[in-house]
C-alpha positions as CSV (number, residue, x, y, z in Angstrom):
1,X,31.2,-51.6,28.1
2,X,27.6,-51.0,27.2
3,X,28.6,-47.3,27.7
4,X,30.8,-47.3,24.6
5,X,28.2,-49.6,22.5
6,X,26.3,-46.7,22.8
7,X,28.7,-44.0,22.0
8,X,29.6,-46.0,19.0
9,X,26.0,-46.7,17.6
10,X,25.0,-42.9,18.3
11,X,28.4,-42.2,16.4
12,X,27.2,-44.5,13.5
13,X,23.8,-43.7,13.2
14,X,25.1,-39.9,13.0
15,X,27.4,-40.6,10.0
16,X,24.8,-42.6,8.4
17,X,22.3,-40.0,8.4
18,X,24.5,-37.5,7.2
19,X,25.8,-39.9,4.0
20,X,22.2,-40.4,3.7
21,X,21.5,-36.9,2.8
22,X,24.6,-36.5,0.8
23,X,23.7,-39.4,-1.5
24,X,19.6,-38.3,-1.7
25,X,20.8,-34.8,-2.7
26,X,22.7,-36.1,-5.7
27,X,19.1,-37.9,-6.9
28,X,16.9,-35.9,-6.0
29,X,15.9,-32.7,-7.7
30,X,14.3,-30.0,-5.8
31,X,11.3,-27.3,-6.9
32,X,13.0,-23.9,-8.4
33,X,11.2,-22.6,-5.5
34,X,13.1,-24.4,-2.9
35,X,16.7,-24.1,-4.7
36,X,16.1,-20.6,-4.1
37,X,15.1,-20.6,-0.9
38,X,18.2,-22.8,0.0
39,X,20.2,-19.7,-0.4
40,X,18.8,-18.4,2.6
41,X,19.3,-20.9,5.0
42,X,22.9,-19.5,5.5
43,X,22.4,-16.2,6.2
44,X,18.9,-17.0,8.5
45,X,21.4,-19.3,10.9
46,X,24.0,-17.2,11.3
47,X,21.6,-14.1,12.2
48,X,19.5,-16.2,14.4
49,X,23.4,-17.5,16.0
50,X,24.1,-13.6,16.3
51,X,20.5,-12.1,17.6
52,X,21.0,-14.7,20.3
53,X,24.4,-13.8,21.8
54,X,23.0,-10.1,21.5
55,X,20.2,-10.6,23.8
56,X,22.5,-13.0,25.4
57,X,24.9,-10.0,26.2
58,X,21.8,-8.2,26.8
59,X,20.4,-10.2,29.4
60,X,23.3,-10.1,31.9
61,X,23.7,-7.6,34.4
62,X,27.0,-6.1,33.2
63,X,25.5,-3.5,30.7
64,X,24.8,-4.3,26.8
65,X,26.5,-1.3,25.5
66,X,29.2,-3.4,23.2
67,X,27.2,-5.5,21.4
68,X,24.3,-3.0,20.6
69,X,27.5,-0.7,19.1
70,X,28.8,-3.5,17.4
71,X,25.0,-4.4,15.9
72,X,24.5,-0.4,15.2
73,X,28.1,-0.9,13.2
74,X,27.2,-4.1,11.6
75,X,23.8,-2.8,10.5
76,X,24.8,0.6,9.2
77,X,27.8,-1.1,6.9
78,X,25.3,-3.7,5.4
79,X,22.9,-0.1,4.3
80,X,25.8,2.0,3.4
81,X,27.1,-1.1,0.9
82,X,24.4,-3.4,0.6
83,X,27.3,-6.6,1.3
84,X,26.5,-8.8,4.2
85,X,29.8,-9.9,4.6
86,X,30.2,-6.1,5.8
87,X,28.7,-7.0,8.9
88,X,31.3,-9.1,9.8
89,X,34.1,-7.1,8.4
90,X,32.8,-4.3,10.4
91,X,30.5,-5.5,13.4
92,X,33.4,-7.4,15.0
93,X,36.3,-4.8,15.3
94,X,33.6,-3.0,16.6
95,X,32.3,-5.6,18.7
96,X,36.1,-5.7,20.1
97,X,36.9,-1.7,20.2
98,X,33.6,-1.1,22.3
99,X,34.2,-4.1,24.5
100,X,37.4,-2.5,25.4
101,X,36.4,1.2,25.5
102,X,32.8,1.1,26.8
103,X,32.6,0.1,31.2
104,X,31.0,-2.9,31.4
């Protein structure tokens, strides 16, 4: 039973902390500087997400040669247009056509 207790406070105390911010954000005002930094945050996750299942891939013993395609894809389609949502659009049939071409 005290198993569950647990489960269900951690559970609570989770939710809580997560309305918490929700209402704070609606009071308080952040610094120009910080709104604009906020845009960021995305984009910074899902590239520190992707640079570690690249070195990931990397790491192992069955060859890298996929992902480093797919990145030199990705990266060349975010120059050549200046969108980062082409990295996606572009890095992951890549990621899939190389996977399935390239001997791992």
């Amino acid at each position: 039973m005290s198993t569950w207790i647990v489960i269900v406070a951690a559970g609570l105390g989770s939710y809580l902390f997560r309305l918490s911010m929700i209402i704070l954000t609606s009071r308080i005002t952040m610094p120009p500087y910080l709104e604009r930094a906020s845009g960021l945050v995305a984009p910074a996750a899902f590239a520190a997400l992707a640079a570690a299942g690249v070195a990931a891939a990397c790491s192992r013993d069955t060859g890298a040669a996929a992902p480093l395609a797919a990145v030199a894809a990705a990266v060349i389609a975010v120059l050549r247009t200046g969108s980062p949502q082409a990295a996606i659009l572009v890095g992951m049939p890549a990621l899939w056509v190389a996977t399935a071409l390239l001997p791992s």
